[in-house]
N, C-alpha and C positions, 0 to 999 in steps of 0.2 A: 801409532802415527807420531813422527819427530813433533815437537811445537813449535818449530819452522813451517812444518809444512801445514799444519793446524791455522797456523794465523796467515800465513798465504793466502791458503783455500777462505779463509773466511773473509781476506781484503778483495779477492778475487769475485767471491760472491757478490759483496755488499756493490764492489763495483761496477758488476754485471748490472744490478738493478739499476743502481746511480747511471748508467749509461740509457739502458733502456728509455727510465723518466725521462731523463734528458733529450731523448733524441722523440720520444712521442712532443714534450712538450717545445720544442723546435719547431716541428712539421707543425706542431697550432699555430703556433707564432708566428709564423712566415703565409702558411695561410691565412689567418685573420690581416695582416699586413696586408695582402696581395691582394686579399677580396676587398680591403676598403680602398686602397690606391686606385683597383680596377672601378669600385661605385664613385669616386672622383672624378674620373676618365669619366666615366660617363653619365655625371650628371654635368659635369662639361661640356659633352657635347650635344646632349639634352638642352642648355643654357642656350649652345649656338645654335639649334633649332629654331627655339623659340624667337631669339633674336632675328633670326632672319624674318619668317612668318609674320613679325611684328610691322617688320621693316621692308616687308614684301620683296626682300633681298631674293635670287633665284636659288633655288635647290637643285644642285645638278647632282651631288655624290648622294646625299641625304634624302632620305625616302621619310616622307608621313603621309597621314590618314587623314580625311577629312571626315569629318563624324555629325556634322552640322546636323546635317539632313537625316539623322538616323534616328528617329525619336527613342528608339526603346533603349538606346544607350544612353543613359544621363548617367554619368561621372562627379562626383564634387570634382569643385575645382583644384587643381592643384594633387589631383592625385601619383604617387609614384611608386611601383611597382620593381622590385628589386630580386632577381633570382637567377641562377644556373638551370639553363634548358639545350636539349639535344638540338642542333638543325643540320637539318639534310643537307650535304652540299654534294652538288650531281658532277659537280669538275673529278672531285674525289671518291663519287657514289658510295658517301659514306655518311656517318651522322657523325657531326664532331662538339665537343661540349663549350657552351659558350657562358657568359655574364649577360645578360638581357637584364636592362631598364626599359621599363613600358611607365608610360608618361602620359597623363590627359591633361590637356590643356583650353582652357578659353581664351581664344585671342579672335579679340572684333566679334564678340557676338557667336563666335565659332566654334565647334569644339574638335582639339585637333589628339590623333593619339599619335602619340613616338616612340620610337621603339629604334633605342640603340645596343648594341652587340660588341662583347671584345672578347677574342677566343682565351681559352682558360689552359686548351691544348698546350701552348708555350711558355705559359706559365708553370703551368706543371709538372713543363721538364724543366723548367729553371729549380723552381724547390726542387726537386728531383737531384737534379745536381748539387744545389747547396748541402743539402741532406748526407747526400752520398760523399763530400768531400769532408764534410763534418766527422762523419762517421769513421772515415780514415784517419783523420788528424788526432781525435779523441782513440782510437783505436792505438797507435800506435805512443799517445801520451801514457795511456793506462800501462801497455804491455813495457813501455820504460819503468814507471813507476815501480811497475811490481819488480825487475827485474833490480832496479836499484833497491829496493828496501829489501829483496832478499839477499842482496851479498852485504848488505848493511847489516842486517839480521844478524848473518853467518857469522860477519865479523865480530858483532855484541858477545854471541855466543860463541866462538871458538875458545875464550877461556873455561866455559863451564864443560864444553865436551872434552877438551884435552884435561881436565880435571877429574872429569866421570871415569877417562879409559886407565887415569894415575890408580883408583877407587879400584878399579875393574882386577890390576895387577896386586892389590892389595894381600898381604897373606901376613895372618900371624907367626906361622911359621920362620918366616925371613928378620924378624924383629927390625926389620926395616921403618924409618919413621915416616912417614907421607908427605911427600915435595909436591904442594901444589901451586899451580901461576897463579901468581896475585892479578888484579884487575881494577879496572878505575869504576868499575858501578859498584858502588857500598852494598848492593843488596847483594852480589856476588863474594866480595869479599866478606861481607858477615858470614856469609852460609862459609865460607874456607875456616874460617877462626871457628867454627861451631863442628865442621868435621875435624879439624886438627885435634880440639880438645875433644871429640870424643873419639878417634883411635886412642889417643893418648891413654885415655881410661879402657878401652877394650884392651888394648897389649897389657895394661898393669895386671887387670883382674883375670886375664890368660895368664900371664905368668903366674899370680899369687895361686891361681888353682892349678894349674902345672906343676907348684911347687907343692903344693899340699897333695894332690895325688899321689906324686911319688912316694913323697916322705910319710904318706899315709900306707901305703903301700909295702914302704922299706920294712917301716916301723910293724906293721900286721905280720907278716910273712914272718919276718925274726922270733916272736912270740909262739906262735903256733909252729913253724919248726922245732923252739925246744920243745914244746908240748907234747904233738906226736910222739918226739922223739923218749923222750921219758916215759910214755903210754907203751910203746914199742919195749922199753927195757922191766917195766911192771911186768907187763904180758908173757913174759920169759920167765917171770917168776913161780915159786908155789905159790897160787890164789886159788879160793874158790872158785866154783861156777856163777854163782852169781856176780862176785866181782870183775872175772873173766868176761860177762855179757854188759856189765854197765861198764870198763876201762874198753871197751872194743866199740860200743854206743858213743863213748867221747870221741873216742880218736876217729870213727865216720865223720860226727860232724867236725872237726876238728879239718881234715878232710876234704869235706864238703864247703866249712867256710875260706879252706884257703883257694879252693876252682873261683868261689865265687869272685872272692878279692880279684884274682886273677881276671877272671873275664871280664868284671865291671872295670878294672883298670884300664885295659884291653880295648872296650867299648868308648870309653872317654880319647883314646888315641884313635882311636879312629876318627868319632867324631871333631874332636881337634883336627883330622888332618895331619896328623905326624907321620904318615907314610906316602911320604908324597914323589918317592924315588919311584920310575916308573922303565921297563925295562920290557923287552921280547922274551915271553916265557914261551914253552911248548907246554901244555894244557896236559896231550896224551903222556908224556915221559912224569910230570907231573904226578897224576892221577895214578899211573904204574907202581912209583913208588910211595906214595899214602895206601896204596893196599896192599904192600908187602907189608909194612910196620902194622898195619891192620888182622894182618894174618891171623895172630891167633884165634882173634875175639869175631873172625868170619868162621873160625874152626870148630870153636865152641857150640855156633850154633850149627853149625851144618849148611853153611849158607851158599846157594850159587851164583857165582858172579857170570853175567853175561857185558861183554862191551862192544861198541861200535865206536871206535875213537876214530877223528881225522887228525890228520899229522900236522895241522895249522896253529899258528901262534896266537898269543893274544899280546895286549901292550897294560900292563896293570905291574903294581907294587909283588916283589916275590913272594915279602911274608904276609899281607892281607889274603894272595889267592891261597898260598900252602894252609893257610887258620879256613878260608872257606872250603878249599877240600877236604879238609882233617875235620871238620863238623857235617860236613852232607855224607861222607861216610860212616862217621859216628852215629850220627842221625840215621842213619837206612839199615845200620846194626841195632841199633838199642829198639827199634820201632819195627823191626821183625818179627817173626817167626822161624819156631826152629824149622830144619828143612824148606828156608824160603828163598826166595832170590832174589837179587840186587843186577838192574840194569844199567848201565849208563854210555850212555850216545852223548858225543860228540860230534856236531855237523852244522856246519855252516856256522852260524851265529848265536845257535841252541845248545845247549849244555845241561843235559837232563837225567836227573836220577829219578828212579822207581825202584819201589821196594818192595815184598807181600808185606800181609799187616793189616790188625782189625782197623773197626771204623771207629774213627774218630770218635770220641765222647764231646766231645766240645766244639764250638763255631771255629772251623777252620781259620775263619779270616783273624781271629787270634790268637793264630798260634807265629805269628812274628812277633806280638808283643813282650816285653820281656817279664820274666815271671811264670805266664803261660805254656803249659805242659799237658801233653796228652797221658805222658806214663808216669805210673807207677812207682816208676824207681826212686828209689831216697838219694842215690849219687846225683839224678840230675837236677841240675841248676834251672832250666828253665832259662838259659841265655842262647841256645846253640842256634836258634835259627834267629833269634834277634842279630846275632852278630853276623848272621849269612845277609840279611836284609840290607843290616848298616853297609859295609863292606859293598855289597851291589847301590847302595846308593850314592855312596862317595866315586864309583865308578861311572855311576851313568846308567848302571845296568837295570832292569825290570825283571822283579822273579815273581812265580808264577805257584801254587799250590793249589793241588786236586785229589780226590780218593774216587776214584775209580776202577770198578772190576775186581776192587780185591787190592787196589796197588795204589799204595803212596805214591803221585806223581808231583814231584819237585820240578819247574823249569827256570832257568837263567837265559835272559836274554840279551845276549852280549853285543857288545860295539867294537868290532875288530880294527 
């Protein structure tokens, strides 16, 4: 969720409630108002009863009670009764809700009860109304508000997202230095000066190990080429047998440490992102020719290759997929059997080798990490499916390993 829409939803909330309160505590307010304006009203005209009775003025609208005569009603004086009661009204054969004052009175020795009424019915649709027009005004106060403080919002923030998506294009690769909009809130502009200085320091310490790789690299490779190579001119010579088994013991690992150099370099370019040229390859014409150059060492063993290729493209760097075909082949030979066979389907978005071949000795779900090796062999390095990993990672891709039935099942699940 953006933090636009986070702080929306939560002014939104807050003033969901601030509305509610308000509008319950309205409706009291206007009631408490109306119920006492209404006991006004009618202790006023409570008063003009009195007054008349006093004054033996004639009652023609005005109805009371004489109660003189009633012994079992004694009343103090001056009592006043105050309350909301239903009365029938037969014009309407209805009950409608009224304010009733009930009043007992002594005038002259006499005791009189009054009882005045003012309907509550029209009142009610007056708050009713007030209520209802409140509620629009305030209804449509709020839905401004929010609507202005989110393009107001939008606006604070437009420097930091056109900044984000500057971030987003970022690539060491491009030694590009980072243009970001300045901005008038300090808190924004710090955070700019705080990413500026540190790309700055990521591109340095990229290059400086960029440089060091290679020239680590240059420098290795050079030494062990003469090495081999004089191990190579020994080996022609008359030697022993035993010097023949320890000068051929150097020159394996000799060997073995320049695959490594090699694919640890290999593995750091990837990771960097140095193969970032991206191109419509055909998979099946691909995979055709990595198992011709594979030829011999499917010969040696006896091995059957079964395929189901489709004839569809994918969109990936040429030399990252050529290094993951040349390793799942490599990989489905060395981890054979003689007389076994090698499948590989091609379809849809699945890209899968099986091989025959014992059962694992180790926790499958380690054999991506680098180092980790099922076989045997002194040649292997222990990089070939790290580098199948890495490579599917930088793609996007999701691979997949299984031993089932007897058969190395590799899957690649691709994004065409």
């Amino acid at each position: 969720m953006k933090l636009i829409q986070k702080t929306s939803r939560a002014y939104l909330f807050l003033s969901g409630i601030a509305f509610l309160i308000s509008v319950v505590m309205l409706y009291l307010v206007l009631t408490h108002a109306i119920s006492n304006w209404l006991d006004e009203k009618l202790l006023y005209s409570k008063k003009e009863v009195v007054g008349k009775l006093k004054f033996k003025y004639p009652l023609t609208t005005l109805k009371y009670e004489d109660l003189g005569k009633i012994k079992k009603l004694n009343y103090p004086k001056d009592t006043i009764i105050i309350k909301d009661t239903a009365v029938y009204i037969p014009s309407a054969k209805e009950f409608d809700i009224f304010r009733q004052l009930t009043a007992y009175e002594t005038i002259r020795d006499r005791q009189y009860k009054i009882i005045t009424r003012n309907s509550l019915v029209n009142n009610q649709d007056f708050v009713s109304a007030i209520i209802l027009y409140i509620i629009l005004i305030i209804s449509l106060l709020l839905t401004g508000l929010w609507i202005l403080n989110t393009q107001i919002a939008k606006n604070i923030w437009n420097p930091f997202y056109t900044n984000l998506n500057v971030l987003k294009k970022f690539s060491l690769q491009n030694q590009n230095s980072v243009e970001l909009i300045s901005s008038e809130i300090e808190e924004f502009e710090e955070l700019n000066n705080s990413i500026l200085s540190l790309t700055d320091r990521i591109q340095s310490d990229f290059n400086n190990l960029k440089e060091f790789t290679e020239n680590a690299s240059h420098e290795m490779q050079t030494p062990l080429a003469i090495m081999q190579s004089k191990i190579e001119l020994l080996l022609q010579t008359n030697l022993t047998e035993n010097q023949t088994t320890e000068l051929h013991a150097i020159y394996q690992a000799g060997n073995r440490l320049s695959k490594l150099n090699k694919a640890l370099i290999l593995l750091a370019k990837v990771e960097n992102k140095q193969f970032n040229l991206k191109e419509k390859i055909n998979l099946k014409e691909l995979i055709e020719t990595r198992l011709e150059i594979y030829e011999d060492f499917i010969l040696s063993k006896n091995l059957s290759i079964h395929k189901n290729l489709s004839n569809t493209s994918i969109n990936s760097n040429d030399t990252l997929i050529k290094i993951l075909i040349s390793n799942l082949i490599s990989n489905a030979i060395k981890h054979n059997i003689n007389n076994g066979t090698i499948n590989i389907t091609f379809k849809d978005d699945k890209l899968i080798f099986s091989n025959t071949g014992n059962i694992p000795k180790q926790n499958t779900e380690d054999l991506f990490n680098r180092f980790k090796k099922d076989s045997t062999n002194k040649n292997s390095i222990g990089l070939g499916l790290a580098i199948v990993k890495k490579i599917c990672t930088v793609n996007d891709w999701k691979v997949n390993y299984v031993y089932t039935n007897q058969l190395h099942i590799l899957t690649i699940f691709l994004k065409l």
